[in-house]
Predicted model as a PDB file, atoms N, CA, C, CB and O in Angstrom, pLDDT in the B-factor column:
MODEL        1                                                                  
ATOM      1  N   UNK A   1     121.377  85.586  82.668  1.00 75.00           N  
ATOM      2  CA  UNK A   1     120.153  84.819  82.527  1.00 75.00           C  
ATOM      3  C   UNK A   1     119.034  85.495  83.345  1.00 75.00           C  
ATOM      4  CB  UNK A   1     120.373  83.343  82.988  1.00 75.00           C  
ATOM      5  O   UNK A   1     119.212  85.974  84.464  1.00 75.00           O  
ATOM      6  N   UNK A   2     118.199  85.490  82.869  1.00 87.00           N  
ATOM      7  CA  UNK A   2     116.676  86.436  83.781  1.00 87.00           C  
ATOM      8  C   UNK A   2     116.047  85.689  84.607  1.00 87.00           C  
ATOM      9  CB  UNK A   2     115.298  86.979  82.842  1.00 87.00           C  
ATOM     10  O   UNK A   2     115.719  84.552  84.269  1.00 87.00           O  
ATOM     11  N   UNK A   3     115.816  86.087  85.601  1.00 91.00           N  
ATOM     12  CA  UNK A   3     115.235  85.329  86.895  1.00 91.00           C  
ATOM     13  C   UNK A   3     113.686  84.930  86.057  1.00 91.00           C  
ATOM     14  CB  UNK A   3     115.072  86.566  88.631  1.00 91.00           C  
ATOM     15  O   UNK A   3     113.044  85.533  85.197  1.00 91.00           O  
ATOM     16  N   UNK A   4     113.503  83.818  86.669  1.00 94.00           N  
ATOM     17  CA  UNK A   4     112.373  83.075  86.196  1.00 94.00           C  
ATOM     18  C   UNK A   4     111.458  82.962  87.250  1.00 94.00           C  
ATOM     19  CB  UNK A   4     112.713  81.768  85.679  1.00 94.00           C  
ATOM     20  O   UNK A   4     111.856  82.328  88.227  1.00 94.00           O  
ATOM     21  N   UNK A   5     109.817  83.634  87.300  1.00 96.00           N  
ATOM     22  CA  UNK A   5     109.351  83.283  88.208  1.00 96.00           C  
ATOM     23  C   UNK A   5     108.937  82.015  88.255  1.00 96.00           C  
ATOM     24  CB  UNK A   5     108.650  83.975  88.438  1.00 96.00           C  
ATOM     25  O   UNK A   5     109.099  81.432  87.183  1.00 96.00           O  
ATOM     26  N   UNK A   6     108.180  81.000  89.609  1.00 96.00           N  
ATOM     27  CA  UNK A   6     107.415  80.125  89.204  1.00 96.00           C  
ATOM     28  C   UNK A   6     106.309  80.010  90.267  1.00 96.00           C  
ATOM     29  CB  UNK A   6     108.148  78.955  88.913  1.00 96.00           C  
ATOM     30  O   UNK A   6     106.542  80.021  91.476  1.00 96.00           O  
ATOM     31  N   UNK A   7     105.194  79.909  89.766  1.00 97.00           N  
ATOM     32  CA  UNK A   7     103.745  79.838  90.728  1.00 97.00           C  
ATOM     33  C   UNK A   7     103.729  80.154  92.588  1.00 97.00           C  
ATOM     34  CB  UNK A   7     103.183  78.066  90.536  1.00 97.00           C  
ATOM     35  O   UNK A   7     103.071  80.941  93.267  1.00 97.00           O  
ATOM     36  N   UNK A   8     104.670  79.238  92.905  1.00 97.00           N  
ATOM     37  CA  UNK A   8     105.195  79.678  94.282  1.00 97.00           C  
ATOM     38  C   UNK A   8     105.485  81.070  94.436  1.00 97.00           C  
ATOM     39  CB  UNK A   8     106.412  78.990  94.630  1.00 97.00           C  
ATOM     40  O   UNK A   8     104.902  81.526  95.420  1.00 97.00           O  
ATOM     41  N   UNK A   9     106.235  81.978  93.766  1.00 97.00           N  
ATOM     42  CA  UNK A   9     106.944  82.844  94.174  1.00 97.00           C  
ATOM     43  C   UNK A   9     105.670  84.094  93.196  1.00 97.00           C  
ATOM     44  CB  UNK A   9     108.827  82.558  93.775  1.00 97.00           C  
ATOM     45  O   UNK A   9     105.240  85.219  93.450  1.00 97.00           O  
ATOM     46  N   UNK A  10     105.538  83.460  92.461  1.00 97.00           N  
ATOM     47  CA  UNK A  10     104.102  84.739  92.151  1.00 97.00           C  
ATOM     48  C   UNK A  10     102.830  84.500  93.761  1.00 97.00           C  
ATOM     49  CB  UNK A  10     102.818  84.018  89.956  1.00 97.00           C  
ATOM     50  O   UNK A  10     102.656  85.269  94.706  1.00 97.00           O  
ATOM     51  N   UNK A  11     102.385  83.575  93.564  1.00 97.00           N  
ATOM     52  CA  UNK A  11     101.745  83.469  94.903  1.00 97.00           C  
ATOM     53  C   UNK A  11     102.379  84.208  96.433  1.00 97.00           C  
ATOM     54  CB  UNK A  11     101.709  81.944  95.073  1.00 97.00           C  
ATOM     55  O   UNK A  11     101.617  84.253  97.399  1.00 97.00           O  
ATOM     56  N   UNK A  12     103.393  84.603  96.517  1.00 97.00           N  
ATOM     57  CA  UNK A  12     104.333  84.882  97.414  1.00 97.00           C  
ATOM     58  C   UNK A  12     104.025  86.386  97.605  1.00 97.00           C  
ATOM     59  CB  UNK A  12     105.787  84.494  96.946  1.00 97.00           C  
ATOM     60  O   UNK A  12     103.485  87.014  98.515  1.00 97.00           O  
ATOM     61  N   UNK A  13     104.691  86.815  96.138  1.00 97.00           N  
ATOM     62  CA  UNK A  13     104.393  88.263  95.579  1.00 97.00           C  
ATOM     63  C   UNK A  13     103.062  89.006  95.595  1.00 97.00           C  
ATOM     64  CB  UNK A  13     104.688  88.248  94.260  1.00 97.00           C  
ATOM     65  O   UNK A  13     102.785  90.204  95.662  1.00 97.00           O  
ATOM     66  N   UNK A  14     102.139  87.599  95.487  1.00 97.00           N  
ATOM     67  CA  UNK A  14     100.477  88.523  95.042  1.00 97.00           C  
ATOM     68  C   UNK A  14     100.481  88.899  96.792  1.00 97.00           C  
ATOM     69  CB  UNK A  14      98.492  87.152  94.210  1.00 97.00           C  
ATOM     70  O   UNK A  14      99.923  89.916  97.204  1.00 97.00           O  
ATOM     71  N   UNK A  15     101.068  88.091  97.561  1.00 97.00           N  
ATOM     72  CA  UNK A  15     100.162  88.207  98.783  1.00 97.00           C  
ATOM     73  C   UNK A  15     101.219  89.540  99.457  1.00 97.00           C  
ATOM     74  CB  UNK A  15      99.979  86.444  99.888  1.00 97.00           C  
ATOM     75  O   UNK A  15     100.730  90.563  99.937  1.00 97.00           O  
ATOM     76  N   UNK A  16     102.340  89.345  99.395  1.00 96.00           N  
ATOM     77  CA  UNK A  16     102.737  91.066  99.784  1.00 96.00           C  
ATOM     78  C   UNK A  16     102.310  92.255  99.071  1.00 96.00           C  
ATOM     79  CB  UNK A  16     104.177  91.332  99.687  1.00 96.00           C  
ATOM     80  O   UNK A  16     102.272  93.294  99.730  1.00 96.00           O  
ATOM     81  N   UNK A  17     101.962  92.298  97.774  1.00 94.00           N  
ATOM     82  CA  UNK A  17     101.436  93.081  97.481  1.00 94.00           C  
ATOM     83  C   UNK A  17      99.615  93.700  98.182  1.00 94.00           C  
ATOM     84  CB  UNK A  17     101.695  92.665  96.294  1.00 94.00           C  
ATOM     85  O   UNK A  17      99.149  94.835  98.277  1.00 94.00           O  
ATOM     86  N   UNK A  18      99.300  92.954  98.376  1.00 94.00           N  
ATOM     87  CA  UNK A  18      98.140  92.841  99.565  1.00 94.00           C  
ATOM     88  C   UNK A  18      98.583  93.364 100.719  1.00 94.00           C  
ATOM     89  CB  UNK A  18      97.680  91.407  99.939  1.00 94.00           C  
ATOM     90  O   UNK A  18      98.168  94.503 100.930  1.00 94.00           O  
ATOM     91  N   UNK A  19      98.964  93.117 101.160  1.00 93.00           N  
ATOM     92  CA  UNK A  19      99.920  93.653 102.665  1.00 93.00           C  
ATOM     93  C   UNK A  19     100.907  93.149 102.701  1.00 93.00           C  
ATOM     94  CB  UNK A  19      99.476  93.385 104.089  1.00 93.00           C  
ATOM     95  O   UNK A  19     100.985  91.922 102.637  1.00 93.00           O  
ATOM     96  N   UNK A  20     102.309  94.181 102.851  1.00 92.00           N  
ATOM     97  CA  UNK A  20     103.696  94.254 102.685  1.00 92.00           C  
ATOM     98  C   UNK A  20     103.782  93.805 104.045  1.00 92.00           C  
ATOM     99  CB  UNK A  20     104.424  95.645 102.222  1.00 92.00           C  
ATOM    100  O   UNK A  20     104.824  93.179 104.239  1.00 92.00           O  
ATOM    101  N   UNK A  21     102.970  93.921 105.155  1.00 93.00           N  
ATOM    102  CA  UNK A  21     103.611  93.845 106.797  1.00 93.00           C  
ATOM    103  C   UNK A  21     103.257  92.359 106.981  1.00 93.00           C  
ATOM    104  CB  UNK A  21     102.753  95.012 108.202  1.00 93.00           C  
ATOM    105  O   UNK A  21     103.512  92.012 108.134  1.00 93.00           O  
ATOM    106  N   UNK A  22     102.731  91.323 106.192  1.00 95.00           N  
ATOM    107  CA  UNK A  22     102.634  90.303 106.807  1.00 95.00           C  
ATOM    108  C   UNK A  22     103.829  89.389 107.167  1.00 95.00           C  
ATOM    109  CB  UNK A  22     101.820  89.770 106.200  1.00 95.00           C  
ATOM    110  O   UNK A  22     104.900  89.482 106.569  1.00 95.00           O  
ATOM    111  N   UNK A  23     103.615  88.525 108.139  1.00 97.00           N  
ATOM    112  CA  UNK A  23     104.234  87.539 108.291  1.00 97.00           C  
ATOM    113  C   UNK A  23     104.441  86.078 107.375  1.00 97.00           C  
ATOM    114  CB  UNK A  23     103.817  87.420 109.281  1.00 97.00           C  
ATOM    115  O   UNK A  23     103.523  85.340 107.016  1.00 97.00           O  
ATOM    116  N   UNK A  24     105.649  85.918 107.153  1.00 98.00           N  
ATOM    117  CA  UNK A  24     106.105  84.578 106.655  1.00 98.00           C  
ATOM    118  C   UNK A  24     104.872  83.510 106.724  1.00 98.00           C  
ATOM    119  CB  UNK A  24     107.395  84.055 107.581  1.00 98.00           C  
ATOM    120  O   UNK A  24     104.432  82.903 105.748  1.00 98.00           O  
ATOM    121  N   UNK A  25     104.435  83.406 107.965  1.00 98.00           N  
ATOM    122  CA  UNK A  25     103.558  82.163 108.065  1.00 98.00           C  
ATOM    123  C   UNK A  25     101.754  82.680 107.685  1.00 98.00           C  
ATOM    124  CB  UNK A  25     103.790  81.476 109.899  1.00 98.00           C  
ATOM    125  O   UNK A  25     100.963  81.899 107.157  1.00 98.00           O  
ATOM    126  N   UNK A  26     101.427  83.972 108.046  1.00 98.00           N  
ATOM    127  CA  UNK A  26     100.663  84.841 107.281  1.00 98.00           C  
ATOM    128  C   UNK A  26     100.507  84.408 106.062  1.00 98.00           C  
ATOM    129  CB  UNK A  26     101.125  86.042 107.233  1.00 98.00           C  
ATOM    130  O   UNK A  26      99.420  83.947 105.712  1.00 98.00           O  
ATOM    131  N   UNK A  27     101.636  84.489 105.161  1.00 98.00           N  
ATOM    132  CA  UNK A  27     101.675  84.561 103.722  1.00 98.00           C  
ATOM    133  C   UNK A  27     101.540  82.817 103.634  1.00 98.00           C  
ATOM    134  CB  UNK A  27     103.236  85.430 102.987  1.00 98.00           C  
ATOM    135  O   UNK A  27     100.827  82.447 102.702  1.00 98.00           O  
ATOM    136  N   UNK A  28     102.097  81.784 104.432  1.00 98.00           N  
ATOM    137  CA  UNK A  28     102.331  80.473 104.212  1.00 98.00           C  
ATOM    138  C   UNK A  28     100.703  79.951 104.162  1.00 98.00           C  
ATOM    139  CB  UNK A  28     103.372  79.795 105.430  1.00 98.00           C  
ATOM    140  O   UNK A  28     100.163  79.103 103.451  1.00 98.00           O  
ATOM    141  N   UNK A  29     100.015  81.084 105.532  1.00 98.00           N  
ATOM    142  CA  UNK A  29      98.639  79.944 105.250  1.00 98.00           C  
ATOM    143  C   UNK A  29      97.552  80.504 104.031  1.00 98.00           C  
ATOM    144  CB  UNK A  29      97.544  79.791 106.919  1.00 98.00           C  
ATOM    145  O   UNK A  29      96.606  79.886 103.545  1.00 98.00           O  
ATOM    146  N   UNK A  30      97.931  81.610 103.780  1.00 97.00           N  
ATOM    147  CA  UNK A  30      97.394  82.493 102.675  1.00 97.00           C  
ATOM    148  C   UNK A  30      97.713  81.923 101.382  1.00 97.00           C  
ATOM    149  CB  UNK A  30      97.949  83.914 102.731  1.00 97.00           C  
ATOM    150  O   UNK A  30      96.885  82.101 100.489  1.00 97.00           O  
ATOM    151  N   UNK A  31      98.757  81.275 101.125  1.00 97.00           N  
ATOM    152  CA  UNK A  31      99.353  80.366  99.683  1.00 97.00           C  
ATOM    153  C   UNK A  31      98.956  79.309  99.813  1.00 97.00           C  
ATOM    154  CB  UNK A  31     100.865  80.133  99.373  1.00 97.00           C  
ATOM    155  O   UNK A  31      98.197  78.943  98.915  1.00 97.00           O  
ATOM    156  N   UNK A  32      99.270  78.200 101.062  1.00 97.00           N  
ATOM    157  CA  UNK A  32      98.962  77.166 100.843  1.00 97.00           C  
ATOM    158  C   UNK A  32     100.716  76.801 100.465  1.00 97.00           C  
ATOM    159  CB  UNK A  32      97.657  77.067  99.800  1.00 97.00           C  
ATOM    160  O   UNK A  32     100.934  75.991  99.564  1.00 97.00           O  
ATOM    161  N   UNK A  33     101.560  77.261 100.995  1.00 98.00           N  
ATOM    162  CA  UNK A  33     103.290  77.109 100.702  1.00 98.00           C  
ATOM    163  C   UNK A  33     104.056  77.014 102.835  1.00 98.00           C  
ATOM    164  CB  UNK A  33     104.064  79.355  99.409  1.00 98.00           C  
ATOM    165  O   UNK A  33     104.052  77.639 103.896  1.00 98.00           O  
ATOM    166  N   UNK A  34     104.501  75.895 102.256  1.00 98.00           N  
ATOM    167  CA  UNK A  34     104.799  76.022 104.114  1.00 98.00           C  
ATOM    168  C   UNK A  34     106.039  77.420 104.599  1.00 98.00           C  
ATOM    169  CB  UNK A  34     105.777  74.080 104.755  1.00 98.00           C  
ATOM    170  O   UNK A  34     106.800  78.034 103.852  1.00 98.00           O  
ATOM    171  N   UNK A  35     105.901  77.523 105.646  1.00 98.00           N  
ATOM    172  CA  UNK A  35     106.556  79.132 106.350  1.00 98.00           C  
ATOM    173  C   UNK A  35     108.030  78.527 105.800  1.00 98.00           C  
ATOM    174  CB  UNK A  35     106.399  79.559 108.659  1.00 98.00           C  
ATOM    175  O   UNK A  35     108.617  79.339 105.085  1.00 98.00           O  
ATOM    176  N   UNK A  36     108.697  77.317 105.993  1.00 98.00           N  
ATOM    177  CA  UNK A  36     110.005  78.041 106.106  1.00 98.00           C  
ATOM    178  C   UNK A  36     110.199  78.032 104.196  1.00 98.00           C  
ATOM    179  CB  UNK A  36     111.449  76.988 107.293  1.00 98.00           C  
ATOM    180  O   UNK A  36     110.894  78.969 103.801  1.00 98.00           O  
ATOM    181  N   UNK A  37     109.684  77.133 103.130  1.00 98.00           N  
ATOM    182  CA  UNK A  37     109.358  77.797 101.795  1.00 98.00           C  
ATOM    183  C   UNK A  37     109.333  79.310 101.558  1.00 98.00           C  
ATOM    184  CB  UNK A  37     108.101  77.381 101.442  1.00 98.00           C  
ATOM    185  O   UNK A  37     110.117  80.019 100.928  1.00 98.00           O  
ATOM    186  N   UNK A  38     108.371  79.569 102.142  1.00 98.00           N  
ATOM    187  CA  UNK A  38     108.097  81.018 102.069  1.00 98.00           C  
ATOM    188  C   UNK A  38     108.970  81.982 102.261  1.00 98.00           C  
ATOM    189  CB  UNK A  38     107.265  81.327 102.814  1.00 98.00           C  
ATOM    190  O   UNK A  38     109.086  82.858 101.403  1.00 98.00           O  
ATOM    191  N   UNK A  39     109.793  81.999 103.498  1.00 98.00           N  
ATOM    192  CA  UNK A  39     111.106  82.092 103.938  1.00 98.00           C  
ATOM    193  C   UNK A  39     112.071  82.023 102.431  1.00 98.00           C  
ATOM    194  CB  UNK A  39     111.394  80.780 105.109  1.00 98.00           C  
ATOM    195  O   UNK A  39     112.424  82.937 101.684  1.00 98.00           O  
ATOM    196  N   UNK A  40     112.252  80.900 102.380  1.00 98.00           N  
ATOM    197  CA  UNK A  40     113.529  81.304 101.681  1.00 98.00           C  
ATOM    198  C   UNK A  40     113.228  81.554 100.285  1.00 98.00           C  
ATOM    199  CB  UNK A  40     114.643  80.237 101.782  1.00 98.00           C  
ATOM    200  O   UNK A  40     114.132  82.148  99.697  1.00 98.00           O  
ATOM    201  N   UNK A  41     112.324  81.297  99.672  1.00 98.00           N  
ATOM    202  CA  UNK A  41     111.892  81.665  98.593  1.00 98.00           C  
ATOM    203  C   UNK A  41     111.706  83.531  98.603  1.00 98.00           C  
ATOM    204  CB  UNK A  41     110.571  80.746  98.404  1.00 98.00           C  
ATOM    205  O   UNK A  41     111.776  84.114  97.521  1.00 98.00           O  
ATOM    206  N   UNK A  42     111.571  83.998  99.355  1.00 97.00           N  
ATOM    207  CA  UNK A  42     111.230  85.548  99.736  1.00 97.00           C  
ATOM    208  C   UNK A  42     113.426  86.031 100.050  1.00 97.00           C  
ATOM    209  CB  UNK A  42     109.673  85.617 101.864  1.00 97.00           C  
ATOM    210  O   UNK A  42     113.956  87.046  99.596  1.00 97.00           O  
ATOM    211  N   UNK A  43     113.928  85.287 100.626  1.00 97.00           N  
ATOM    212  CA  UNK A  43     115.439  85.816 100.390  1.00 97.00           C  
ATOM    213  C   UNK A  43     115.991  85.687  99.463  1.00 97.00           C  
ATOM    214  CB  UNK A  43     116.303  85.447 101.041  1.00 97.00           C  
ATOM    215  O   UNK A  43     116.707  86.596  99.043  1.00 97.00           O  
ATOM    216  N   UNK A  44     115.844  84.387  98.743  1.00 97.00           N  
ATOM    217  CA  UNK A  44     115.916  84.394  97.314  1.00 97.00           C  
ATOM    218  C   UNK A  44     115.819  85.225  96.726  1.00 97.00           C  
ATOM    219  CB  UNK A  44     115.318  83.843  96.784  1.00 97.00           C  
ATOM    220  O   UNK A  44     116.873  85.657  96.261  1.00 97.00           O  
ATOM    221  N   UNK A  45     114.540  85.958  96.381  1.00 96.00           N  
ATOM    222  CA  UNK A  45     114.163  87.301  95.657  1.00 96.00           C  
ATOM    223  C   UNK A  45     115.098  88.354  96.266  1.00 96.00           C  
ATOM    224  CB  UNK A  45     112.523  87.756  95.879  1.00 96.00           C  
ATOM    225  O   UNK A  45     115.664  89.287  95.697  1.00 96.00           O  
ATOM    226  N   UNK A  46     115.125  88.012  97.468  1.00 96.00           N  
ATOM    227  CA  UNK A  46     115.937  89.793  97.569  1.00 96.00           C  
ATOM    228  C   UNK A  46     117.375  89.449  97.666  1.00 96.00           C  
ATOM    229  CB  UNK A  46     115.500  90.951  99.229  1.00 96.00           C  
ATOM    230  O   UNK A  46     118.108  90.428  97.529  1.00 96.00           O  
ATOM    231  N   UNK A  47     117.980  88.305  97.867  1.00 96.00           N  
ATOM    232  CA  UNK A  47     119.052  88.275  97.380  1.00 96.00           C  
ATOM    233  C   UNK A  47     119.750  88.493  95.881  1.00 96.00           C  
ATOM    234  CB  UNK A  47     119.196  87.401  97.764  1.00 96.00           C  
ATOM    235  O   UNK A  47     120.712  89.229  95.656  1.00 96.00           O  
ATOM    236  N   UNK A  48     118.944  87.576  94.790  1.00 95.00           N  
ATOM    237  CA  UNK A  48     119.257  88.061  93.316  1.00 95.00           C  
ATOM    238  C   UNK A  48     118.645  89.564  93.209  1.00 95.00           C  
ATOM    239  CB  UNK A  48     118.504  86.978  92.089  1.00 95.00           C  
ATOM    240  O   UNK A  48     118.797  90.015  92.073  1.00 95.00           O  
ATOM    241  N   UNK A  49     118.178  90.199  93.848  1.00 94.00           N  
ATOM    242  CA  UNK A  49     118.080  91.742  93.765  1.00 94.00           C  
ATOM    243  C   UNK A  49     116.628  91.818  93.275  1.00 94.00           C  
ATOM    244  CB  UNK A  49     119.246  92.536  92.682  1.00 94.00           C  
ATOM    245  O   UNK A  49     116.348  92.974  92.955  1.00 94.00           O  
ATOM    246  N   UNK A  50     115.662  90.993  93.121  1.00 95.00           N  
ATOM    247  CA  UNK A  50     114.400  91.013  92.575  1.00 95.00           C  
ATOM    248  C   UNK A  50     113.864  92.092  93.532  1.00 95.00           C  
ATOM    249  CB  UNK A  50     113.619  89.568  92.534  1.00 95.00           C  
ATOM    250  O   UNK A  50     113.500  93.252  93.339  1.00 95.00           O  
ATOM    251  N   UNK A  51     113.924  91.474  94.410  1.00 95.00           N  
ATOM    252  CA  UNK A  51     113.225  92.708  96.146  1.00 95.00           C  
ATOM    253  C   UNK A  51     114.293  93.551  96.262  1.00 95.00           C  
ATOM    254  CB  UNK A  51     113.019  91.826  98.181  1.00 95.00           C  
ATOM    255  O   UNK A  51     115.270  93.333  96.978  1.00 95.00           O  
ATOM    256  N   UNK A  52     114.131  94.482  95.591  1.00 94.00           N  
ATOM    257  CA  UNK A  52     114.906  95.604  96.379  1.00 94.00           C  
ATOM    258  C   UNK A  52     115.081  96.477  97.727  1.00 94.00           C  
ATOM    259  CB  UNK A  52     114.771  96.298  95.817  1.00 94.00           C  
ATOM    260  O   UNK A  52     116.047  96.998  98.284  1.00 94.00           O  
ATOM    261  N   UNK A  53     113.969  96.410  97.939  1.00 90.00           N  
ATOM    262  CA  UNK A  53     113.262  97.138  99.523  1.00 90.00           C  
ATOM    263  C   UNK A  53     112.416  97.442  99.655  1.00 90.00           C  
ATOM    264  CB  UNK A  53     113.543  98.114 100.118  1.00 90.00           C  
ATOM    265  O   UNK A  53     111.711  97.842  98.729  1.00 90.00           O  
ATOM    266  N   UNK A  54     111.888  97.394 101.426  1.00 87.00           N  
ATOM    267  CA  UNK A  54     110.614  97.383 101.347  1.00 87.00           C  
ATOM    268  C   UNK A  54     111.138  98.731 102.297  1.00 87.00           C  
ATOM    269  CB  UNK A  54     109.550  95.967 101.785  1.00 87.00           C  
ATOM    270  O   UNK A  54     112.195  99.154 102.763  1.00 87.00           O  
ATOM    271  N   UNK A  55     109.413  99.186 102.258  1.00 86.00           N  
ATOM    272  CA  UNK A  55     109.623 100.954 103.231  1.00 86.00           C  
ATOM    273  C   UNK A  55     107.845 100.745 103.830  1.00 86.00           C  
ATOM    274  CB  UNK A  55     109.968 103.151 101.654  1.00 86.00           C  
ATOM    275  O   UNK A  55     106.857 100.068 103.545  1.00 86.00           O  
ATOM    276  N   UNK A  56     108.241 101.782 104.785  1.00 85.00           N  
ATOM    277  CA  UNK A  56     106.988 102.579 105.560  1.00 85.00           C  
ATOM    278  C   UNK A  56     106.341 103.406 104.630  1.00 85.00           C  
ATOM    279  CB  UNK A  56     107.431 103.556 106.806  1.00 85.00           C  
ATOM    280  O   UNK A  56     106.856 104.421 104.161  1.00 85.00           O  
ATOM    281  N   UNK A  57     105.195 102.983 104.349  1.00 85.00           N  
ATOM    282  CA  UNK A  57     104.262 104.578 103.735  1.00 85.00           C  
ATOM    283  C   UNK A  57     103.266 105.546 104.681  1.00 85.00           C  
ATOM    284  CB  UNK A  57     103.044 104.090 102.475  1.00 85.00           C  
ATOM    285  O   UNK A  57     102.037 105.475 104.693  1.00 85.00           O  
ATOM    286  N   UNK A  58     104.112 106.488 105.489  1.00 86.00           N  
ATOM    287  CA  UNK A  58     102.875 107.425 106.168  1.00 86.00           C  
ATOM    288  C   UNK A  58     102.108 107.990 105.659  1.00 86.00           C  
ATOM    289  CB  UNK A  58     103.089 108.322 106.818  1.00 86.00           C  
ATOM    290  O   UNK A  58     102.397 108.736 104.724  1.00 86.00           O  
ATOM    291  N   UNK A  59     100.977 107.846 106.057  1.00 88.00           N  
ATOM    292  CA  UNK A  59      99.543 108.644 106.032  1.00 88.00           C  
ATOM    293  C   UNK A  59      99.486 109.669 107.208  1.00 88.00           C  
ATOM    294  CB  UNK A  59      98.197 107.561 106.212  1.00 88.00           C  
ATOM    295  O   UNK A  59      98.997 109.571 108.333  1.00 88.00           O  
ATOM    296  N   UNK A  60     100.210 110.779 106.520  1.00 84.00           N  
ATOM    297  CA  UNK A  60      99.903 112.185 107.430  1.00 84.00           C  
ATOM    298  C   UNK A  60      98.967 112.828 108.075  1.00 84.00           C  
ATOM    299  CB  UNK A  60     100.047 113.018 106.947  1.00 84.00           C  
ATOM    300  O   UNK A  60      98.853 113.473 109.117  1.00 84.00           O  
ATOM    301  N   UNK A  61      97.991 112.312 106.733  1.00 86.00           N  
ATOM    302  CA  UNK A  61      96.315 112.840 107.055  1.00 86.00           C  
ATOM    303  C   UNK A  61      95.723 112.456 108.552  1.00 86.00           C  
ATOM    304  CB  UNK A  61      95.150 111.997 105.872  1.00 86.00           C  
ATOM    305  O   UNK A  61      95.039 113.098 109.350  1.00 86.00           O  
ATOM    306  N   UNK A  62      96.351 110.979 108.584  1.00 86.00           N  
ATOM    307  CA  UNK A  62      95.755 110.762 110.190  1.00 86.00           C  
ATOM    308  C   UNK A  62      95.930 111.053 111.150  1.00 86.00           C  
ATOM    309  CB  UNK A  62      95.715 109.984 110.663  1.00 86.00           C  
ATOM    310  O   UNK A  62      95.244 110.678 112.101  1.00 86.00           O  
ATOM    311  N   UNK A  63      97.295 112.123 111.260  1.00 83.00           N  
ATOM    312  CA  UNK A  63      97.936 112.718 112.727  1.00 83.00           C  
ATOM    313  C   UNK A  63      96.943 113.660 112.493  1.00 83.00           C  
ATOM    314  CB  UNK A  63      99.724 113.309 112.990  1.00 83.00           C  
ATOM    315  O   UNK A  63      96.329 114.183 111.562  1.00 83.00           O  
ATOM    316  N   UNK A  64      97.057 113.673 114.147  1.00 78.00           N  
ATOM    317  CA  UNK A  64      96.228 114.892 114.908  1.00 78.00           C  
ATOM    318  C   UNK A  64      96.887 115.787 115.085  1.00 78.00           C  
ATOM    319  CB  UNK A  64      95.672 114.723 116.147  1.00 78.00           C  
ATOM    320  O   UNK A  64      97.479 115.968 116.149  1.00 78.00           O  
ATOM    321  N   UNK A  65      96.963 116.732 113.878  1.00 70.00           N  
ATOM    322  CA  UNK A  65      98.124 118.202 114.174  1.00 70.00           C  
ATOM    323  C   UNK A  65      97.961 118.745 115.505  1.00 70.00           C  
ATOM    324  CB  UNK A  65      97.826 119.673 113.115  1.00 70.00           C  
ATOM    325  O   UNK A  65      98.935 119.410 115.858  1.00 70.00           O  
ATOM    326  N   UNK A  66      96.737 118.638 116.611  1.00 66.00           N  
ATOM    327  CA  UNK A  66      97.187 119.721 117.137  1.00 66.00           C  
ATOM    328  C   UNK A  66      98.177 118.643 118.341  1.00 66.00           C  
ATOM    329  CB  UNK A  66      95.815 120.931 117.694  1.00 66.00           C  
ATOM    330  O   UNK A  66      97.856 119.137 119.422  1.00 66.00           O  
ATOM    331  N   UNK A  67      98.896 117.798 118.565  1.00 65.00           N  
ATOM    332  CA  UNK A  67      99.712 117.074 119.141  1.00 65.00           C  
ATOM    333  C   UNK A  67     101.307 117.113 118.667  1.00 65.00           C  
ATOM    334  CB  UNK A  67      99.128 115.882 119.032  1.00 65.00           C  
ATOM    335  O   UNK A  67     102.302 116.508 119.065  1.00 65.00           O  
ATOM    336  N   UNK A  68     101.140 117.851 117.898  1.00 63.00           N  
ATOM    337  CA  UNK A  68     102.440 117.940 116.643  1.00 63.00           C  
ATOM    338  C   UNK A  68     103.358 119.728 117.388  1.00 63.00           C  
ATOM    339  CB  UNK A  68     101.335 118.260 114.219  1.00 63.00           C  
ATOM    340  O   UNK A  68     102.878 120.854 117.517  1.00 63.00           O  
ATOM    341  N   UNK A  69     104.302 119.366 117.601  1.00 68.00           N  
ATOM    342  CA  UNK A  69     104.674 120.963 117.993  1.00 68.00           C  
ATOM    343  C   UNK A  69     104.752 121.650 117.141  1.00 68.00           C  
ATOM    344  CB  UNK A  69     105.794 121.296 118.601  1.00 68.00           C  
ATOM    345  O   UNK A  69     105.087 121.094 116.095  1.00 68.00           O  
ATOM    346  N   UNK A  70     104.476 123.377 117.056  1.00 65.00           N  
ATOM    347  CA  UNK A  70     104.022 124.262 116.320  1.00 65.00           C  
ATOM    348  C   UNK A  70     105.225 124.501 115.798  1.00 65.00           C  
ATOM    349  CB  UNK A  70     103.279 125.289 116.867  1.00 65.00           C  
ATOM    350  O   UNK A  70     106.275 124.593 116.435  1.00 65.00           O  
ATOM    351  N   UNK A  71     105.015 124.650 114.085  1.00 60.00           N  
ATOM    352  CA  UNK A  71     106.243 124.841 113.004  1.00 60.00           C  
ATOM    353  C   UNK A  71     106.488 126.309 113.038  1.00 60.00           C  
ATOM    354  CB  UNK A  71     105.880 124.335 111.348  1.00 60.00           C  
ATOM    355  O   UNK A  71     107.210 126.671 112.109  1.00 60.00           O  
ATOM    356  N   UNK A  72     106.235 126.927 113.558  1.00 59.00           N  
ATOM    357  CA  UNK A  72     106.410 128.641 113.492  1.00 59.00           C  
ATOM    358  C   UNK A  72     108.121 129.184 114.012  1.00 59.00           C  
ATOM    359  CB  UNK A  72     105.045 129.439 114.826  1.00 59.00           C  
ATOM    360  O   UNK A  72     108.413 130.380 114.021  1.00 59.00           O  
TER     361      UNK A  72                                                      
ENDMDL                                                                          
END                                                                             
């Protein structure tokens, strides 16, 4: 059977997609869905495998190479 979204959990989704680093209660006052909702509605997803994982995206551009030891 296919996971079914419903308004809660799109609201959930729009707001990590906005920023992946927020907090539970972040996202709770941002929806208008209380923190511990948010909570389990968000394990939910990654328990049935909807959320697969989340990751770090570096931006290289912003290191200051010359702090970086020399690749030679």
């Amino acid at each position: 059977m296919p996971l079914q979204l419903d308004d809660y959990d799109v609201s959930i989704l729009k707001s990590l997609l906005k920023d992946g680093r927020k907090s539970f209660r972040e996202i709770s006052r941002e929806t208008g869905i209380t923190t511990p909702t948010v909570k389990a509605r968000f394990n939910r997803l990654v328990n049935v495998g909807f959320i697969k994982a989340s990751s770090t995206i570096f931006d290289v551009e912003k290191i200051d190479n010359t702090l970086l030891p020399d690749q030679n």
